[in-house]
C-alpha positions as CSV (number, residue, x, y, z in Angstrom):
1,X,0.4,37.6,46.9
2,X,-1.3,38.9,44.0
3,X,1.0,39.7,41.1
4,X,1.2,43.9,41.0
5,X,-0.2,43.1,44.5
6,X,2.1,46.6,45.6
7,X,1.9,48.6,42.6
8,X,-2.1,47.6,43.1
9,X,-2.1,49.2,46.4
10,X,-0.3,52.1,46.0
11,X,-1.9,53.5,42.9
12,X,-5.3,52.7,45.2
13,X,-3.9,55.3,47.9
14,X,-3.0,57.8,44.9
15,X,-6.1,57.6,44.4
16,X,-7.6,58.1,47.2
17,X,-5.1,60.8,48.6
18,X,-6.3,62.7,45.5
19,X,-9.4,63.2,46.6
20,X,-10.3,66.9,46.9
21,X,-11.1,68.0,50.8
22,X,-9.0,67.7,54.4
23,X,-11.4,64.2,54.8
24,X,-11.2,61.4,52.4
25,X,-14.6,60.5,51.3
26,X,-16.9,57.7,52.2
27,X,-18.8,57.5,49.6
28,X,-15.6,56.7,47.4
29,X,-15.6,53.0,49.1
30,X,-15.6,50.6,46.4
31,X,-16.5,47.5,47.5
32,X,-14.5,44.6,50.0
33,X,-11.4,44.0,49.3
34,X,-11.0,47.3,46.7
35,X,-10.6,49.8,50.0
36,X,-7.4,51.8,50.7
37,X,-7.7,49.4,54.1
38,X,-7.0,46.3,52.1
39,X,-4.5,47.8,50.1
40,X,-2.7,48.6,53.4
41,X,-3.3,45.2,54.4
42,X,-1.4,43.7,51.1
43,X,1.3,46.6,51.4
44,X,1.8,45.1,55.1
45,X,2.0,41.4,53.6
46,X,4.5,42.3,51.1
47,X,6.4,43.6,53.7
48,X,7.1,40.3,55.2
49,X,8.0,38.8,52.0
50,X,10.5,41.3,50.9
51,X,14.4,41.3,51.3
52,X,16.0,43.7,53.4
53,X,16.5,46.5,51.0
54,X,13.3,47.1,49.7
55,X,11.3,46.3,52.9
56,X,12.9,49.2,53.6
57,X,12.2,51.5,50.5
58,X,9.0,50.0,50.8
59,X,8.8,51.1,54.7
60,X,9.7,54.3,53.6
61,X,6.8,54.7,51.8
62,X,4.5,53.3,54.2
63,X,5.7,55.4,56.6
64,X,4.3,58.7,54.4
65,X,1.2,56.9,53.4
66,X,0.4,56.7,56.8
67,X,0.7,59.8,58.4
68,X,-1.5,61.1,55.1
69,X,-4.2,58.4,56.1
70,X,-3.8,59.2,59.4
71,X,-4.4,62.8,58.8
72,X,-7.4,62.6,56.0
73,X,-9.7,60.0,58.7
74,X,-10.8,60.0,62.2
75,X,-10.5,57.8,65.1
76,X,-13.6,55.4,65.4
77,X,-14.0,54.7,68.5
78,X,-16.2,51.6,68.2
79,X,-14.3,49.4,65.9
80,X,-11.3,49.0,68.7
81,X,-11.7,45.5,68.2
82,X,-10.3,45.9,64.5
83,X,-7.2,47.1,65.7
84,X,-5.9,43.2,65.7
85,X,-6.2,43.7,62.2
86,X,-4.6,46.8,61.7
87,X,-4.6,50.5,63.0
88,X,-6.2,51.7,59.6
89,X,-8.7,49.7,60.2
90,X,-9.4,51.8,63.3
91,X,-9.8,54.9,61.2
92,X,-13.4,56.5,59.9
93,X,-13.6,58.7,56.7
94,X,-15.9,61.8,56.5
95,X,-19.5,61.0,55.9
């Protein structure tokens, strides 16, 4: 990983999550591999990587990060075969 790889990724979902409006907005996509999806991506590789206590500090936040994601996008229904890659990926923002 990255170094800052998790202070990275969750200053990219402050970001995001401080977006006015109930939908987070699509025209805020940066570019690959600058998305709030790839930031869940590295906070889900860190997670492996982590000892016990902080994986679960860490889960902790995860947890609330992804019931706000959850709640500010829509299902997709046509990018099922993303969910291998993760449930966010799954997920569409308001266009």
């Amino acid at each position: 990983m990255r170094p800052n790889a998790v202070a990275i990724a969750l200053s990219r979902f402050e970001r995001a999550f401080g977006q006015p409006g109930r939908y987070l907005n699509a025209s805020e996509v940066c570019s690959p591999g600058l998305e709030v999806e790839d930031a869940r991506d590295d906070l889900e590789r860190a997670m492996l990587h982590l000892p016990p206590g902080a994986r679960r500090d860490l889960g902790r936040l995860i947890t609330r990060i992804d019931a706000e994601f959850e709640r500010r996008t829509l299902p997709e229904p046509h990018s099922v075969e993303l969910a291998v890659f993760g449930w966010w990926w799954t997920r569409t923002r308001e266009r």
